[in-house]
C-alpha positions in Angstrom: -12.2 15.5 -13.7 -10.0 18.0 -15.9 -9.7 17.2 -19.7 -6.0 17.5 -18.8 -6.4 14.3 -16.8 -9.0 13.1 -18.2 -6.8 12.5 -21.3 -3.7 11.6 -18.8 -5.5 8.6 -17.2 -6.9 7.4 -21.0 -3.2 7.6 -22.1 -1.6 5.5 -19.2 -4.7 2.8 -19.6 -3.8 2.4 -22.9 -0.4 1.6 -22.1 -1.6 -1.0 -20.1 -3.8 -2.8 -22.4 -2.0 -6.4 -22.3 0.9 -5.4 -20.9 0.7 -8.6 -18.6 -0.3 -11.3 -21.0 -0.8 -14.5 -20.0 0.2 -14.1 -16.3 -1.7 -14.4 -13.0 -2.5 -12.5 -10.4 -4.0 -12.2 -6.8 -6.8 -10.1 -6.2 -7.6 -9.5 -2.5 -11.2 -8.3 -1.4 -12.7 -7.1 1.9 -14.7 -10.0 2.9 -14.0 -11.8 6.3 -12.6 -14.5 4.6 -9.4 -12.1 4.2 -8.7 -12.3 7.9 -7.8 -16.1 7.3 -4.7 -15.2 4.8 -1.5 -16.1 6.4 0.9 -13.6 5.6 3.6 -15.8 5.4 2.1 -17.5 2.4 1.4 -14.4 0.8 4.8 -13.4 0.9 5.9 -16.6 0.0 4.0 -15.6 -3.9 5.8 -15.8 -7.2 7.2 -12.4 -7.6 5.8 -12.3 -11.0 2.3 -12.8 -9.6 0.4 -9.0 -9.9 -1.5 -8.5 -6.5 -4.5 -6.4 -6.7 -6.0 -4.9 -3.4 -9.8 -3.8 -3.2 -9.8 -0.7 -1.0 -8.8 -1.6 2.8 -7.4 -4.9 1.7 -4.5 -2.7 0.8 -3.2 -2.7 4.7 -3.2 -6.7 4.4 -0.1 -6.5 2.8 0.6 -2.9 1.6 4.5 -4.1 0.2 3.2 -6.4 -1.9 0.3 -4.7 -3.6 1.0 -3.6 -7.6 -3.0 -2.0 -8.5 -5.0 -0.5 -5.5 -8.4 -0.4 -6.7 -10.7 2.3 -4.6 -14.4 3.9 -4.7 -15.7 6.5 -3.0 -18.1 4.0 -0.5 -15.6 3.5 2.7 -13.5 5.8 1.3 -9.9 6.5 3.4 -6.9 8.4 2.8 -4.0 5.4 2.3 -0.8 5.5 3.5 1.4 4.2 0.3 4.6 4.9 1.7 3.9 1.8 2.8 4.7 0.5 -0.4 7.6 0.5 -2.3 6.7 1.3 -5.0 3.4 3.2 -4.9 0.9 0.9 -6.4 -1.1 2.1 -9.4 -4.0 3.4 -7.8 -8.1 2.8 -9.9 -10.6 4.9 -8.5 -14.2 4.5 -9.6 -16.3 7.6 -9.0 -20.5 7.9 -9.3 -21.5 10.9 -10.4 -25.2 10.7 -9.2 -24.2 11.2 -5.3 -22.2 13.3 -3.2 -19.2 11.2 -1.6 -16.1 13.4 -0.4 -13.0 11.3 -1.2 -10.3 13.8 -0.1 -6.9 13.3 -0.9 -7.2 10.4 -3.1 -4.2 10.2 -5.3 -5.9 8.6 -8.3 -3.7 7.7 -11.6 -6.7 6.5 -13.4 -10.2 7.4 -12.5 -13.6 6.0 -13.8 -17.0 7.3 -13.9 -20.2 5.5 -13.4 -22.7 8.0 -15.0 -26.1 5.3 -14.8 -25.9 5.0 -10.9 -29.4 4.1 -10.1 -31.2 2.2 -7.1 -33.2 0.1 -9.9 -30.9 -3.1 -9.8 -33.0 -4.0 -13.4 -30.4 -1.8 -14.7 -27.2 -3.2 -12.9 -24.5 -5.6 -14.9 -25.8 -8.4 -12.1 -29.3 -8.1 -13.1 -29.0 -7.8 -17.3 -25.8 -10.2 -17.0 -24.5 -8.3 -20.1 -20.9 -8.9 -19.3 -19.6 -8.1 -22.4 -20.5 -4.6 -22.0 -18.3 -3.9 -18.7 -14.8 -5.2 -21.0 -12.5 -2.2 -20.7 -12.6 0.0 -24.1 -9.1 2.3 -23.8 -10.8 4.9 -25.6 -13.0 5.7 -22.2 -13.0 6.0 -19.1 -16.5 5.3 -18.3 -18.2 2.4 -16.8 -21.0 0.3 -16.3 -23.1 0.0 -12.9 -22.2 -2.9 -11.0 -23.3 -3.0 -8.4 -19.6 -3.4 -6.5 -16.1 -2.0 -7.5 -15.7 -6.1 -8.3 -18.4 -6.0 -11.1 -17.7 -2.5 -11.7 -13.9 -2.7 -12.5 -12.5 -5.7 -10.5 -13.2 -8.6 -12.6 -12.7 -6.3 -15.8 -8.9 -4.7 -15.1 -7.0 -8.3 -15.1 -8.4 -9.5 -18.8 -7.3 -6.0 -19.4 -3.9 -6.7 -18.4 -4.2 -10.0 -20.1 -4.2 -12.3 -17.3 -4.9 -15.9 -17.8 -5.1 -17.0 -14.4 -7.3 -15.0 -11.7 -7.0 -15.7 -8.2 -9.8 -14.0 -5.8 -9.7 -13.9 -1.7 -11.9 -12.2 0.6 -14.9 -11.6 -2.0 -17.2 -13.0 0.2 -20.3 -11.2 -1.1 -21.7 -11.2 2.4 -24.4 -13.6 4.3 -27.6 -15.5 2.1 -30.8 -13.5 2.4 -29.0 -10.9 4.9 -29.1 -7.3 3.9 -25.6 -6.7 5.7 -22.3 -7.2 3.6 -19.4 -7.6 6.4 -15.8 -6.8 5.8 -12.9 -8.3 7.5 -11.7 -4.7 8.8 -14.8 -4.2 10.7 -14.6 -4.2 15.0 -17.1 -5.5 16.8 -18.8 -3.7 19.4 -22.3 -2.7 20.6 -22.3 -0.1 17.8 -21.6 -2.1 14.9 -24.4 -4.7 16.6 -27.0 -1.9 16.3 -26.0 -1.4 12.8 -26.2 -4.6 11.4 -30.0 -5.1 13.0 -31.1 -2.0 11.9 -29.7 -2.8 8.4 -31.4 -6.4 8.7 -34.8 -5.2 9.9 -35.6 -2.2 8.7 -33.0 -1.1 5.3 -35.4 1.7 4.8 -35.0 3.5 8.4 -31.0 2.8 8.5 -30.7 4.3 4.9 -32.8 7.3 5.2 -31.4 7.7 9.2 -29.0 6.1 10.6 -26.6 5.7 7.9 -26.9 9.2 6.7 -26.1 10.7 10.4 -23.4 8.1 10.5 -22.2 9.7 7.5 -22.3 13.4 8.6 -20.7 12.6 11.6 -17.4 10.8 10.3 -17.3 13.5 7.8 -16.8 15.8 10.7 -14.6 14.0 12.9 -12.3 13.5 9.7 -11.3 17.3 10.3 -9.4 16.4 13.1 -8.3 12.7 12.7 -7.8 11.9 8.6 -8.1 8.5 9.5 -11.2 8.2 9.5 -13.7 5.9 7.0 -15.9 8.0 5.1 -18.7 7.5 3.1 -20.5 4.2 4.6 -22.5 2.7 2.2 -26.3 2.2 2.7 -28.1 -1.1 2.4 -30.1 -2.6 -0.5 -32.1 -5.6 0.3 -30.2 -8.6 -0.1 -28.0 -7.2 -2.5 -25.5 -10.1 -1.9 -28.3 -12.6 -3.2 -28.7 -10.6 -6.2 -24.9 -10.6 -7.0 -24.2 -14.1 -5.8 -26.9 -15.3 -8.5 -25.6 -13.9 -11.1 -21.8 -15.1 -10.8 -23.1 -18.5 -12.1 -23.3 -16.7 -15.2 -20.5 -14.7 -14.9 -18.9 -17.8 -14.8 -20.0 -19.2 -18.1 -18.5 -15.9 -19.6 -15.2 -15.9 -17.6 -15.1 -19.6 -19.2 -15.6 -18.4 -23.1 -13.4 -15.2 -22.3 -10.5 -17.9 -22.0 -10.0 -17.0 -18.5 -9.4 -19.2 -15.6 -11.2 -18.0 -12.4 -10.1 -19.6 -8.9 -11.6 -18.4 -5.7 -9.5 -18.7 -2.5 -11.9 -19.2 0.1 -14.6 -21.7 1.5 -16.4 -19.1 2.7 -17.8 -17.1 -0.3 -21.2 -16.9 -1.9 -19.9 -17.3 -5.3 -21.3 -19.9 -7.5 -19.2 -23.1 -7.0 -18.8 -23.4 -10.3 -16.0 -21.4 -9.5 -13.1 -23.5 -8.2 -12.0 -23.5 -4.9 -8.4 -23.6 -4.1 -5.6 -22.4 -1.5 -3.1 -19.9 -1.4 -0.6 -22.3 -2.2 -2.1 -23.5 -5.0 -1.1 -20.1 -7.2 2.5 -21.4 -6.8 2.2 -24.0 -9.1 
């Protein structure tokens, strides 16, 4: 990133530090769980309500979305003419790998400069929450791991929402290595993905995941639909983050935030209350 826009996106952030105090908002994740949203009841929302959309969760209800938050792990060019307006678009970008996100449209991009694959280091494993709080004089970040830890939890009390409403962060099956999304089709190939990924992380990292990768990144030359940038695997990686939302909670909590998730499905802690769609109306 230019200093240009580097100082561009640290000007607009700080234009939105509290600009939204006290309100609430939606955010919608790729878990499966997001497949059970009726859209009906999600355009039925408050129109004050600010709906955030983690990456593909965007096409659940592209008219409706105010911040699309994106990374560069299944990475895709979006279609916002779809939306009216364009949503504020967060990217966060690692600067430790090589990801192509072509064509993003970022207004505000993050860094991650500590990517590493020791999770000792991680905001699930020190549980240092305070550290990931959004300071408007940068734009860099902590390692999550996950665009939720890394900048989806973080952006709202930045706004200064009081009321947080989370669907589809489903954080994936316990003691599985595989984290599903509700976009995903199944079919044979998919199949051999997930076992691979469940029984041997090390040969579908080093392998499969990185032909995978090459591949897509060829077909995208002819059809710019295409997902790039599949993540790899790290060993139950949904264990280690669903552990340490118990303790996110207890922060949320003395942050003065309320924290609802909107699914029976998730891994988070159940601390975390559990309500419908219907419940943000009131």
């Amino acid at each position: 990133m230019g200093r240009a826009e580097n100082l561009a996106g640290i000007d607009l952030l700080k234009s939105l530090e509290n600009r939204f105090l006290d309100s609430k908002c939606l955010i919608l994740s790729g878990g499966p769980s997001l497949s059970d949203l009726d859209i009906e009841e999600l355009d039925r929302l408050p129109e004050d309500i600010i709906v955030i959309a983690v990456k593909q969760a965007y096409y659940k209800c592209p008219g409706l979305i105010n911040v699309h938050l994106i990374n560069d792990d299944n990475y895709e060019v979006y279609n916002y003419e779809l939306s009216n307006p364009k949503p504020l678009i967060i990217k966060i970008s690692s600067a430790s790998k090589f990801r192509p996100t072509p064509n993003s449209r970022e207004d505000i991009k993050f860094n991650i400069l500590k990517e590493s694959s020791n999770h000792e280091k991680s905001l699930v494993a020190t549980r240092d929450f305070c550290s990931g709080l959004i300071d408007s004089a940068t734009l860099e970040r902590p390692w999550g791991p996950g665009i939720m830890y890394e900048i989806g939890i973080y952006f709202p009390i930045f706004l200064g929402i009081k009321d947080i409403y989370i669907a589809g962060w489903d954080l994936g099956s316990p003691h599985s290595n595989v984290i599903k999304r509700f976009y995903e089709k199944r079919g044979i190939f998919q199949s051999l993905k997930n076992i691979c990924a469940k029984e041997s992380p090390f040969i579908y990292n080093k392998v499969f995941n990185r032909i995978e990768n090459l591949v897509r990144l060829f077909l995208y030359i002819f059809n710019k639909e295409i997902v790039l940038n599949i993540p790899g695997v790290t060993i139950n990686e949904a264990d280690l983050i669903s552990n340490s939302t118990e303790y996110l909670y207890e922060w949320v909590k003395h942050q003065g935030v309320s924290f609802f998730i909107v699914s029976d499905k998730s891994m988070v802690s159940n601390k975390f209350q559990r309500v419908k769609l219907n419940d943000i109306h009131i």
